[in-house]
Structures are given as C-alpha cells and as structure tokens.
N, C-alpha and C positions, 0 to 999 in steps of 0.2 A: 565362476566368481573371479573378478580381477583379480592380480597378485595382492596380498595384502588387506582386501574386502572384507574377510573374516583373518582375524589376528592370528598371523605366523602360519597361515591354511591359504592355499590360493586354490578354488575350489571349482574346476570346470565338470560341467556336467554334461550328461547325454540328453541330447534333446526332447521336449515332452510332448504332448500332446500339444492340439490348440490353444490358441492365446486365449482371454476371458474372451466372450459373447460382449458384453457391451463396455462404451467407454461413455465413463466421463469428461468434460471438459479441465483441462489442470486450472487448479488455482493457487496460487500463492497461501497456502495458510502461516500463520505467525502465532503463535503461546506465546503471552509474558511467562518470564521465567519469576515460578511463586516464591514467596517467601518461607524461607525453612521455620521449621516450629522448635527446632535444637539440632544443631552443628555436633554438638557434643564434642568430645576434647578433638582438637587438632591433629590431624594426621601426618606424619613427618613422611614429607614426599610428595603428599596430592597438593595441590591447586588449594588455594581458602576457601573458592565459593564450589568447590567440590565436595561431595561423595553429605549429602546435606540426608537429614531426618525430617521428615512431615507426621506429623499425628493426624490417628482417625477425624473424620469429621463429622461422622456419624455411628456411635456404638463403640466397642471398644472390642475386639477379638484376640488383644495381647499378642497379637505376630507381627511379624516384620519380614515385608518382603522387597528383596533387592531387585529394582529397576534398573536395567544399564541398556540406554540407548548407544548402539554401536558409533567410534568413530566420535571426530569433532575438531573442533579447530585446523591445524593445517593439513591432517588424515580423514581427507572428504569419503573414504571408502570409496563405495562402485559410484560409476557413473553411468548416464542415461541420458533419455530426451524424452520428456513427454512434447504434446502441442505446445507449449509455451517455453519450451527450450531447456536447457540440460538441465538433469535432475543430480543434485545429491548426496549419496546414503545418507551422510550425517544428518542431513536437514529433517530427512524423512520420517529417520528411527529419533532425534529429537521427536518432533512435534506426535507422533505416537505416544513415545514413552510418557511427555506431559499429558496426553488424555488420559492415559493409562493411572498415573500417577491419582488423578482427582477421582478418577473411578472407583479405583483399590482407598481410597481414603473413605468413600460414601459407604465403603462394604463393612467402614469396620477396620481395616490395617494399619497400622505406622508402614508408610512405606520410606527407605534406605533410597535416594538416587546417586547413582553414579555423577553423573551431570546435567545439569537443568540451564546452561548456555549452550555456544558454539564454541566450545573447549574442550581440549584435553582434560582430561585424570588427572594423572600426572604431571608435576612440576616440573619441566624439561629442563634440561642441559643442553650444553653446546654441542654433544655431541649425538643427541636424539632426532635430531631434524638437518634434514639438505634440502637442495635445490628443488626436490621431488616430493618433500615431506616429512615423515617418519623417516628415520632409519630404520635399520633392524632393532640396535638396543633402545632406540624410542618406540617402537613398537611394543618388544618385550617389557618395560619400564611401564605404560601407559595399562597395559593389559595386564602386570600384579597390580597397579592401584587401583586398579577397579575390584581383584578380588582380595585385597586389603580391605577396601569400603565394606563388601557385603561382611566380611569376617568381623571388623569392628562396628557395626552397628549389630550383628548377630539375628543374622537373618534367619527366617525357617524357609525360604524357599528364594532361588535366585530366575529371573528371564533375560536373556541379552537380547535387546532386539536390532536384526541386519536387514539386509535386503541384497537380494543374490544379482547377477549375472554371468553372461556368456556368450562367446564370439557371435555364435547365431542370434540373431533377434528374433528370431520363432521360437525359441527354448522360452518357458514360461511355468510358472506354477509355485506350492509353495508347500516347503518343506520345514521338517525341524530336529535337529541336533541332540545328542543327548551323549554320556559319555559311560559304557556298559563294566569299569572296571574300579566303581568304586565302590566304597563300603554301603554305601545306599545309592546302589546301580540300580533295584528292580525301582525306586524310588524316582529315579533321573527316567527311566524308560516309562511307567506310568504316567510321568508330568507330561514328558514328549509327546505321548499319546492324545494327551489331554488335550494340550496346547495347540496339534496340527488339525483335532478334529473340529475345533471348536471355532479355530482360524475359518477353516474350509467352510463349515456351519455359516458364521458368521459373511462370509460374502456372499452364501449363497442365499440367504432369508432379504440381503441387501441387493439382487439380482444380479450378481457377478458370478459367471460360470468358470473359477479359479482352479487347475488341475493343483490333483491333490498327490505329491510326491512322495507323500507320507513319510516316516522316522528314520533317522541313522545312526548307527552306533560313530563315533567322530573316529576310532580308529580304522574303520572301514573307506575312508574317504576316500583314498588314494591319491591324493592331489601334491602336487609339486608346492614344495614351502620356500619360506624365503630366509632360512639358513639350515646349516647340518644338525647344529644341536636341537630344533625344531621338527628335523624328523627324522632323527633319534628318539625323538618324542612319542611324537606320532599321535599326538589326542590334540583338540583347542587346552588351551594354555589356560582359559578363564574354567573349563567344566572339569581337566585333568588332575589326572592322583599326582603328586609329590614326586620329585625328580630331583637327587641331589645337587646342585649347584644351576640348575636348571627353575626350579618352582620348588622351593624350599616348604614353603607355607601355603597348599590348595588352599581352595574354595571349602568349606566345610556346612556346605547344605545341596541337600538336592538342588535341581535346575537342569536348565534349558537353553539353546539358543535357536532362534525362529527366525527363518526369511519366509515372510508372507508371499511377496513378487517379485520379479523382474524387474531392475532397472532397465534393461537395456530391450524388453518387449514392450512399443512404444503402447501398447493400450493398457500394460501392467504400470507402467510409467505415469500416464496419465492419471489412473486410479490412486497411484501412492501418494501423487502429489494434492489429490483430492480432497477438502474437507473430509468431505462423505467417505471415500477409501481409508482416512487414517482411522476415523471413527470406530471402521469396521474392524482395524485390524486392532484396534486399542478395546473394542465389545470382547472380540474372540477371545484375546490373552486373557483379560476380564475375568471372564466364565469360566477358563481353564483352572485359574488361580482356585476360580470360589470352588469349584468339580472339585477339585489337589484335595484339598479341605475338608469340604464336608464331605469327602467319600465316594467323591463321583468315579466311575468307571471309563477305561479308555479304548475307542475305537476305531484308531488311527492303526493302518500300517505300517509294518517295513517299508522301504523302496528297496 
C-alpha cells in the first residue's frame, strides 16, 4: 500500500500468489452522484454535500449502514495502470460505493455516505493540504469526519472501501481489515469474515480467479505510518478504540475496511476499473452486509 492509501497506515505487503486468470478490458465508468433523501442537521467540519442520508427504496429494515468510499478530491489514494492508463483509488472505491449505495437501498437500508463526489469529508484548511496533497493533519481531520458521519447518522454497521498496492506488480489479491480491540471486536472480525468471503465469492461466480488474502487484525499490520502519534496508535484511525487527544470520539459500530485488488497488478487494474469488476466488488460487499444481518456465518480466514 502507498504511503497514505489507507488513512495514517502505509501498508506494504508480501507478495501473493498469481494475478486474476482473466482480464477485462478497462472502461471509464461514471455514477451521477444521487440525490440524498435527508442531509439531516449540518455537520460542523464536513463539506455540505458530504456525509448525505438515502432512504430504503424498497422495504424498510430500520438500519443504517455507513458507506465510506476511501480517499477523494486532492487524496487520489493508490495509483495504478490499467489498459487505458492510470488508475485512481478514489475514483474506483467512488464508483463501488454508489453501486453499493443503490444495492443496500433495494435490500431495505437507509444507507449513511460518507461522500457521493470527488471530494473530501472534511472541510479543509490551509493547513491540510500541500503540494503533494493531504498533509498529515488533513489526513487525520478528513478520516474523523468520516467517523463523525457514520456516528451522527447512527449507523449499525460501517464498510470503508480502498484498494491496496505494492512496489511488485505481481503482488495481487484481496484482503480485509478489521480492528480486534473493541467492545464489539468478535462483531468487527465476523463482518470481516463475511465481507472477504463474499468479495472472493463474488469474483469468482463473475470468472475472476482473485487470491484471497483473507482478514487482519489492523494492529497486526506492521507497516510504516506517516506520523508518531499514528503509531503510537497502532490500529486505522476510522475502525480504532479512543485515544486521548488522538481520536477522542471512535466509530461506535461494528465495521470493516476492504481492498478487493490491486491497483498497481495491471490485470487487477483493469478489473477495478471495469463496469463488470466494480459491480462484483459492490454484489460481494452486498451480501456480506445482508449475511451481517440475518445471521449469516463467516468463512474467510486469517492471513
């Protein structure tokens, strides 16, 4: 994972098996961004057309679940290449999270987005962003308003969706996050289970033969951060417990955070940037959500 690709976690990995069996051709997909069904009160700090409310559109299952597509505006996350030229993250985990978004609506949910443009959370300051992007404190700033968002709309379950890489362009596969140290930890590691098996499921019913990485606990990571009080920390910022002058106010719902593929494995590339690939990866989460739910069982491993 580049420096920065998953929030305040720079996440290199050991490399996997083979890349997927087949590729698609990339294509440009584009979501209009929908219109929210209630904003509900204003958030002091996010963005306006951020952290938006959608109602079911079919049934009503009275839960609320928080979608947060990683990354956006001048924090493009990882980068890549598929056939058609660089990929990325933000655009990718956007255009998921809106399939995602209409899915979780058909099933029944209100679903919470983080953000439904090419923008940040968080309403920056002059001192969030350089030449390069994020700073550090627009990092840290951007990644509480998202778990501001899921808190005030009062979610029952949260998913970040990223997308991983790594110096090798053979390192390939898809993993997913979860954080083992909180008051509904067995909570976070069942979803995780849910979520990577179903990911895996899902490409494989779509013919993409996707190495399956299986779950991690986020203090397990061991990856180089990009400041000391970060790991001091030592968990993602969006799934972790409370940390005095550090994350004041967690997340307080179970959750997730998922890398389907590989930006930077040009045939995992290609796939992300695919109609047909985001689809898959927007079915998998899908099902994981509806399994969370009504009871479903997890069969995803450790890595």
């Amino acid at each position: 994972m580049l420096v920065g690709a998953i929030t305040l976690w720079a996440h290199f990995r050991a490399a996997p098996a083979a890349p997927p069996a087949r590729v698609v051709p990339a294509t440009t997909v584009t979501k209009p961004a929908p219109s929210a069904d209630s904003n509900g009160p204003k958030l002091a700090g996010l963005r306006p057309d951020a952290c938006q409310l959608f109602a079911p559109t079919a049934g009503d299952r009275h839960l609320t679940v928080f979608v947060d597509p990683g990354h956006g505006g001048v924090d493009p996350g990882a980068l890549g290449a598929a056939s058609s030229g660089e990929v990325q993250e933000k655009d990718v985990t956007l255009a998921v999270g809106l399939e995602l978004l209409e899915r979780l609506r058909s099933d029944g949910y209100s679903v919470a987005m983080s953000r439904t443009t090419d923008a940040t959370v968080a309403q920056l300051g002059p001192n969030d962003t350089d030449e390069n992007g994020l700073t550090q404190s627009g990092e840290h700033r951007d990644t509480q308003a998202r778990i501001q968002c899921a808190n005030a709309r009062q979610a029952k379950l949260m998913i970040a969706i990223h997308l991983n890489s790594f110096f090798d362009p053979s390192a390939g596969g898809a993993e997913t996050i979860y954080d083992a140290e909180r008051e509904f930890s067995d909570a976070n590691e069942r979803f995780a289970g849910l979520v990577q098996s179903s990911l895996v499921d899902s490409f494989a019913r779509h013919g993409w033969a996707v190495p399956d990485r299986g779950i991690k606990d986020d203090s397990s990571l061991f990856a180089p951060v990009l400041s000391m009080q970060a790991g001091n920390y030592g968990h993602l910022l969006e799934l972790g417990p409370s940390q005095s002058g550090w994350l004041d106010d967690p997340s307080r719902m179970p959750g997730a955070l998922t890398e389907p593929l590989f930006v930077t494995d040009r045939g995992e590339a290609n796939l992300a940037v695919s109609g047909e690939g985001q689809a898959a990866m927007a079915e998998g989460i899908q099902q994981a959500i509806n399994g969370y739910f009504d009871g479903g069982a997890t069969a995803a491993k450790r890595g």
